[in-house]
C-alpha positions as MATLAB code, in Angstrom:
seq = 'XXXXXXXXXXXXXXXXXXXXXXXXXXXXXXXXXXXXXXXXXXXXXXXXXXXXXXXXXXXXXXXXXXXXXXXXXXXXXXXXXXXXXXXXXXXXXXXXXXXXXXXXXXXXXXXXXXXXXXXXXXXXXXXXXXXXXXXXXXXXXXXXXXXXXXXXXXXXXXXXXXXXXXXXXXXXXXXXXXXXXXXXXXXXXXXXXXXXXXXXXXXXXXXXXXXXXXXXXXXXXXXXXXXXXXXXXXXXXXXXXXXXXXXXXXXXXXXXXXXXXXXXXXXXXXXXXXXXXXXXXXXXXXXXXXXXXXXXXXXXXXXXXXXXXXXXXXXXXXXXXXXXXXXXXXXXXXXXXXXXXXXXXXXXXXXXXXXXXXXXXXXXXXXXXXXXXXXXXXXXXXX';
ca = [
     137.588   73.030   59.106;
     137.684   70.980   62.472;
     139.595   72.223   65.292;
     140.637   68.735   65.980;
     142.240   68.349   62.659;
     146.299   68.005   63.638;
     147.168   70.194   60.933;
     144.787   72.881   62.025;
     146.302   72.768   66.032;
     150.117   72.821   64.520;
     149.197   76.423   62.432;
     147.595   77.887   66.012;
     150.063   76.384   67.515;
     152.567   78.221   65.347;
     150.605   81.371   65.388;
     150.805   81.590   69.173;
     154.214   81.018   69.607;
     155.981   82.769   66.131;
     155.688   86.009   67.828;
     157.279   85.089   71.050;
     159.975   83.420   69.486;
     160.464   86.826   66.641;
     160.856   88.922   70.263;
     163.121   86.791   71.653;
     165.537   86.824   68.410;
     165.428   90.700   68.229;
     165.912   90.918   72.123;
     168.741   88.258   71.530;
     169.842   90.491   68.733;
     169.929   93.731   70.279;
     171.912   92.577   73.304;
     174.199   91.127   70.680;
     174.744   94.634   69.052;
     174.272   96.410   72.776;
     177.364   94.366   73.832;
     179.465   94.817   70.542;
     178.642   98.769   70.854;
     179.818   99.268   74.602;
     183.361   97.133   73.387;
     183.829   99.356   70.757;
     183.489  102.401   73.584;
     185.913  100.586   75.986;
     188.157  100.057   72.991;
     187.880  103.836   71.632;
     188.255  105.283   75.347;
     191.446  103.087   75.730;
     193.077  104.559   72.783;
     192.218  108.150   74.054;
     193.734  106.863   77.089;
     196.932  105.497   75.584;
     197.697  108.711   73.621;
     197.130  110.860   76.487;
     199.826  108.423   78.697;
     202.568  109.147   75.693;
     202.574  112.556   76.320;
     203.272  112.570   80.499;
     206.695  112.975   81.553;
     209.308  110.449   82.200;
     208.227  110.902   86.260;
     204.325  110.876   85.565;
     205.192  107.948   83.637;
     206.774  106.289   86.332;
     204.014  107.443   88.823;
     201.235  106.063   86.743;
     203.179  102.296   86.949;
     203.912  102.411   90.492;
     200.067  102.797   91.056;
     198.793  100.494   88.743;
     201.716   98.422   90.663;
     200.089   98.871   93.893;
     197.157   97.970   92.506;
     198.055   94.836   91.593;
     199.732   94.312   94.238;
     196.529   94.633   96.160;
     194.794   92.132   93.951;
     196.918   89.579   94.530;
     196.946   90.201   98.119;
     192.766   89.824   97.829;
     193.635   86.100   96.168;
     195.881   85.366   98.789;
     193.633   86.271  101.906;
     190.728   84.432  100.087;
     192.234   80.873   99.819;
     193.590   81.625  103.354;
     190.400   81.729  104.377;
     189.296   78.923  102.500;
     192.311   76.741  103.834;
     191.754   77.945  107.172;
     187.886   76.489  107.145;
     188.851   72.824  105.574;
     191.675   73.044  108.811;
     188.671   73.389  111.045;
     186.444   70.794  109.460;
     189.253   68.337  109.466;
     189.946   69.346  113.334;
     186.405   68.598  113.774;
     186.317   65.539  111.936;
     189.840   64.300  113.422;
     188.401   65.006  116.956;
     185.037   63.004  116.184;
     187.027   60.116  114.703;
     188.971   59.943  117.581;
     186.696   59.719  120.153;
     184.730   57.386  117.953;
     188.368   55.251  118.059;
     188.268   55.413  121.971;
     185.067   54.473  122.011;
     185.546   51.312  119.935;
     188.674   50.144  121.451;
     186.530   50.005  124.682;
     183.964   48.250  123.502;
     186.245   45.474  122.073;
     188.424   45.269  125.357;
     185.377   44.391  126.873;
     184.791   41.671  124.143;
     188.402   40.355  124.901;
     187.414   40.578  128.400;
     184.100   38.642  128.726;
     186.193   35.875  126.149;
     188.897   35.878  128.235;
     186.271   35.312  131.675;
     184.988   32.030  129.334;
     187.974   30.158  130.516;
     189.168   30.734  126.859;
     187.599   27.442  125.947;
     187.215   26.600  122.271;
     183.401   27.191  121.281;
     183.573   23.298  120.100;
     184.665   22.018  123.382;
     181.418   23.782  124.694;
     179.198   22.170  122.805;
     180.277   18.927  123.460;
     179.910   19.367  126.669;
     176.280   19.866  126.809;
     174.037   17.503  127.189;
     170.969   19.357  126.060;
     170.162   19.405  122.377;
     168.301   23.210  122.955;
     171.386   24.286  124.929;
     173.987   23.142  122.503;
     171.638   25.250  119.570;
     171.606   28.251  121.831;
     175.780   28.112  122.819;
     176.133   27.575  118.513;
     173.566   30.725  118.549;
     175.608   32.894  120.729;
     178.814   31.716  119.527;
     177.661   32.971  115.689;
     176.416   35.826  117.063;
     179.354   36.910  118.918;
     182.046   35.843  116.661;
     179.664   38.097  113.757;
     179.557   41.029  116.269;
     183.441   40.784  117.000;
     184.441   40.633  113.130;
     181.977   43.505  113.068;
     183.346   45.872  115.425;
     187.293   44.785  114.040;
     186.053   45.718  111.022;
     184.819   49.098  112.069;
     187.938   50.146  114.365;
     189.995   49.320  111.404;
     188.198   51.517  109.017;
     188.284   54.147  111.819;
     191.855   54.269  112.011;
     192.354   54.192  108.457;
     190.098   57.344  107.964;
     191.816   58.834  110.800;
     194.898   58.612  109.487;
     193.513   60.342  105.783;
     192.144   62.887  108.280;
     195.597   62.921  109.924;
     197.495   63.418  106.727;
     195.360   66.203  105.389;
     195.485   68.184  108.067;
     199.171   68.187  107.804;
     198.962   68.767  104.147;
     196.661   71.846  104.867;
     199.010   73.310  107.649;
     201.706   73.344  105.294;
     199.774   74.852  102.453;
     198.114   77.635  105.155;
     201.991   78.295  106.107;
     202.894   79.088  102.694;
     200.011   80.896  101.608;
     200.958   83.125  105.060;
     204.434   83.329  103.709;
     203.362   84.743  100.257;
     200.812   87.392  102.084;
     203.869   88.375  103.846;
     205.737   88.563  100.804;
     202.784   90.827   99.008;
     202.511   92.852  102.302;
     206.277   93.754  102.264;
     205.996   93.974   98.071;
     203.117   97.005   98.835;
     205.377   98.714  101.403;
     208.216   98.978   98.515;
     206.080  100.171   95.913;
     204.351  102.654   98.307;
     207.624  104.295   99.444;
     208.251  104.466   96.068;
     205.753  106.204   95.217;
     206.358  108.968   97.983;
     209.884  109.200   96.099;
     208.308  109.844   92.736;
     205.670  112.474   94.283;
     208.153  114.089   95.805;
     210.372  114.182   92.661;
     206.976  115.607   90.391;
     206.803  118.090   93.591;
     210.516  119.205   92.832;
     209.472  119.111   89.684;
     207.231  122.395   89.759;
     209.810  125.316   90.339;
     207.016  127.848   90.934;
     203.350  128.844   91.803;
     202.483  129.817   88.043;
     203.939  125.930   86.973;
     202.289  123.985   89.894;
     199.219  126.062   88.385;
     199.443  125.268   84.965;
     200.481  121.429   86.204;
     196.958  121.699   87.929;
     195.062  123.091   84.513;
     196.304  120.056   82.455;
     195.229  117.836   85.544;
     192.058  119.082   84.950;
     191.657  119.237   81.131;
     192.822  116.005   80.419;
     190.006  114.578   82.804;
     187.635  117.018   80.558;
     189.066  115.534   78.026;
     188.580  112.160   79.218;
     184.834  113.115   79.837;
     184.147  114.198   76.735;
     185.428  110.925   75.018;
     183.016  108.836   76.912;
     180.578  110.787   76.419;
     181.738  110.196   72.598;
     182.684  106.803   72.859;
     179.003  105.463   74.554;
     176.700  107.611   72.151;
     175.361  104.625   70.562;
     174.770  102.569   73.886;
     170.997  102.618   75.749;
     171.094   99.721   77.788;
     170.139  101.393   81.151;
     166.393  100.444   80.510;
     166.907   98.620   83.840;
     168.365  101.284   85.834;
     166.093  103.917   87.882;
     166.713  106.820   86.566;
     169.409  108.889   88.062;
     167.410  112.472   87.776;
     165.153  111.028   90.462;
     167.658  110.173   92.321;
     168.468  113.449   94.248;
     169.210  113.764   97.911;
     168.692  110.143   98.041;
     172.081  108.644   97.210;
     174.094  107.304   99.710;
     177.629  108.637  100.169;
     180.693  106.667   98.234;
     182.619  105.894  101.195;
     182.977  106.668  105.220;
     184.041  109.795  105.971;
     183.685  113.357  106.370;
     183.700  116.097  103.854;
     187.007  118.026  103.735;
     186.696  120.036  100.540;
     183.623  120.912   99.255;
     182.407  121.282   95.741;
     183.530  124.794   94.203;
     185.908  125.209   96.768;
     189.274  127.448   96.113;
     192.549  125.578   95.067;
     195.321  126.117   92.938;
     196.346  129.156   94.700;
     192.806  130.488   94.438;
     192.576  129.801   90.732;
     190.902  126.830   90.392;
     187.335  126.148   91.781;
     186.830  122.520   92.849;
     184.317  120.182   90.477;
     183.945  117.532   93.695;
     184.251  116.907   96.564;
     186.962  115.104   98.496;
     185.914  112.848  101.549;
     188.363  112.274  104.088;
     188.936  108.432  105.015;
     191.341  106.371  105.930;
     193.600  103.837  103.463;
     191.744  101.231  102.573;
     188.308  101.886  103.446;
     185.588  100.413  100.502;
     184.586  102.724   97.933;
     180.947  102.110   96.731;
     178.817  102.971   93.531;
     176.204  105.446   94.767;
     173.784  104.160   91.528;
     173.162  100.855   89.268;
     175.174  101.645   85.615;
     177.930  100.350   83.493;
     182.125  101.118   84.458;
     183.269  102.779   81.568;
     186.675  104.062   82.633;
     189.072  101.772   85.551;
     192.097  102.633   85.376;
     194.780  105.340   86.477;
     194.638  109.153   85.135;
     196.986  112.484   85.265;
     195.184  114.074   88.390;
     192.956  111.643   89.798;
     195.232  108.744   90.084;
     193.004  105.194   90.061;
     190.333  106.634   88.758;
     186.974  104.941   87.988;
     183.788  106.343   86.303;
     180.471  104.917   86.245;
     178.283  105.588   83.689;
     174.178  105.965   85.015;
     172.125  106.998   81.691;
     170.837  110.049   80.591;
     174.029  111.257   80.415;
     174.950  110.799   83.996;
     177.814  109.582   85.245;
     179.788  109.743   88.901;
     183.430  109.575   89.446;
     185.666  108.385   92.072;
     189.508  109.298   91.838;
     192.884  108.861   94.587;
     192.217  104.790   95.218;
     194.723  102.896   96.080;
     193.029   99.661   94.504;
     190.732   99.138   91.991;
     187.872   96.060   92.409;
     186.178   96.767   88.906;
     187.598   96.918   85.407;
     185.910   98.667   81.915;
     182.424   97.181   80.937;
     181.390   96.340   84.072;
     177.517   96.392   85.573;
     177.341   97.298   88.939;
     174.823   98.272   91.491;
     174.029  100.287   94.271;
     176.484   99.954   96.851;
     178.523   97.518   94.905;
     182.280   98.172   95.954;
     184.279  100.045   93.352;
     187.435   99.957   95.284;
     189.416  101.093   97.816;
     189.967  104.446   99.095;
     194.008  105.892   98.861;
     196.489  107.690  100.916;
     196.223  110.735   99.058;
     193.724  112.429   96.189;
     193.761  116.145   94.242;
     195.091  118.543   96.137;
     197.383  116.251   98.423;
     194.008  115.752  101.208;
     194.116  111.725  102.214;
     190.629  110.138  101.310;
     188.157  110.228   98.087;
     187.881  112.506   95.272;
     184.239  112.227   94.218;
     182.189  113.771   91.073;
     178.562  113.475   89.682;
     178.539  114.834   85.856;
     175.457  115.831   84.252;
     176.218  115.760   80.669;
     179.903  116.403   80.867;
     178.973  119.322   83.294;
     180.187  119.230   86.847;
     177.129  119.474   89.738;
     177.699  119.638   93.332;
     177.146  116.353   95.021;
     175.891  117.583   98.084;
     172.751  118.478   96.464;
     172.322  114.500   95.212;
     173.989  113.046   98.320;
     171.700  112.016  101.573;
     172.560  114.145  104.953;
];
């Protein structure tokens, strides 16, 4: 059978590409049931987390929304300082334009003074009277020359001044329209700055109430041990929750990553991993980096948020799941950037470091977990 025959090239044809296109469908396929699995994990961990907020106190309670307050607060504050930057850069190009426009205007009410000027030195004469009054047939074509000319160069330059002045004036108004709009959007940054000073001394009050709270050593203690079991807890239902999800086939492994990460955030340690607190009878699981409020908290490895959102202990909490049963965590922020199901990479910003983390030290509470077990950063983190 000829190679040329059409029906022949169609079946190679189809040979060639049917596997291709049976890859693609699986891949298409397993991304489908990828993404269905990690919902299902989000879903299952929010429950978890929902059952675990019925049981805090009325002033936990209360603690847990003025956070998640400030947090939102903080969002909004992030939408409001981005379109004042936008609105601040279309108030410079139309300063620039308005600027260029009007020296463009000066420029062309010079040039058609001048015109009015060199008419005005003609005597004023009508261009007909002129003509007539030359005797020369070449003359009298070159005076109706010039006069066309001129009278097509003066409609000409009219026509441009007028356009200027008219775009000038759309320049004009929009510039007004943005200084207005950049004086409001100042106004409601205000507003959101002086909304986040409420909510914060709020949240002093409450702390200080949960503080009053704990009569004794032996309660602040036991306060301390559920602290720290319900973020086991927590642990263990990820853990639970993202059994059935492998899609870290991108990611470099995280047990080659040792001594090579970068740290989360600026700052120096100021409680090391395994350190006394608690009175002496707790050991730490982290470390806590000192920083100032506000300072960018950053993924120290590619992976998949599986938990954003605010816990008994930690505070804003988020947890980024690596593969291999990895995962690092970064409590006490004051704002969150990332929510559940999210990819990030190396370096990506998580959020925002917090006025206060475990154990009442300002800065970053940080974790790595090797399945479920606690290791000491330092040995992961770069000098």
């Amino acid at each position: 059978m000829s190679l040329f025959n059409p029906t022949v090239r169609l079946a190679l044809l189809l040979a060639t590409l049917l596997p291709f296109a049976i890859a693609q469908a699986q891949d298409r396929a397993g991304a489908e049931q990828e993404l269905a699995a990690v919902n299902t994990a989000i879903v299952d961990i929010q429950s978890w987390l929902d059952g675990a907020n019925a049981s805090h106190s009325e002033a936990l309670t209360r603690l847990r929304a003025i956070e998640l307050e400030i947090d939102e607060v903080h969002s909004r504050i992030d939408a409001v300082e981005s379109a004042l930057e936008e609105t601040q850069a279309r108030l410079d190009a139309l300063t620039a334009e308005q600027q260029t426009l009007t020296a463009a205007r000066d420029r062309q009410q010079e040039t058609l003074a001048a015109i009015l000027r060199a008419t005005y030195m003609t005597g004023n004469e009508p261009v007909l009277k002129l003509l007539l009054n030359q005797q020369d047939p070449s003359a009298a074509a070159r005076m109706l020359h010039y006069a066309r000319v001129l009278s097509e160069e003066q409609l000409t330059r009219v026509q441009a001044y007028q356009a200027t002045l008219a775009e000038l004036e759309t320049v004009d108004n929009e510039l007004t329209a943005s200084l207005a709009q950049l004086g409001e959007q100042r106004a409601a940054l205000e507003s959101e700055a002086t909304s986040l000073d409420s909510a914060r001394g709020e949240r002093e009050r409450v702390l200080a109430t949960l503080s009053g709270d704990i009569s004794g050593r032996r309660e602040e203690l036991q306060q301390l041990e559920l602290d720290r079991a319900e973020l086991q807890a927590l642990l263990e239902e990820i853990a639970r929750a993202m059994e059935g999800v492998r899609s870290f086939a991108d990611v470099p492994p995280f047990a080659e990553q040792r001594g090579q990460l970068p740290a989360p955030t600026d700052g120096v340690v100021s409680s090391r991993f395994g350190a006394a607190y608690g009175g002496g009878s707790l050991n730490r699981q982290g470390i806590i980096l000192r920083a100032s409020e506000g300072t960018p908290v950053r993924a120290v490895h590619a992976g998949r948020v599986v938990f954003a959102d605010w816990l008994r202990g930690a505070g804003l909490l988020a947890i980024v799941d690596h593969g291999d049963g990895y995962m690092s965590l970064y409590g006490g922020n004051e704002a969150l950037g990332v929510t559940a199901g999210d990819w990030v990479d190396r370096g990506q910003v998580l959020a925002t470091s917090g006025p206060g983390v475990a154990g009442g030290e300002a800065g970053l509470y940080f974790e790595i977990r090797q399945q479920g077990r606690a290791v000491d950063p330092a040995d992961w983190l770069t000098e």
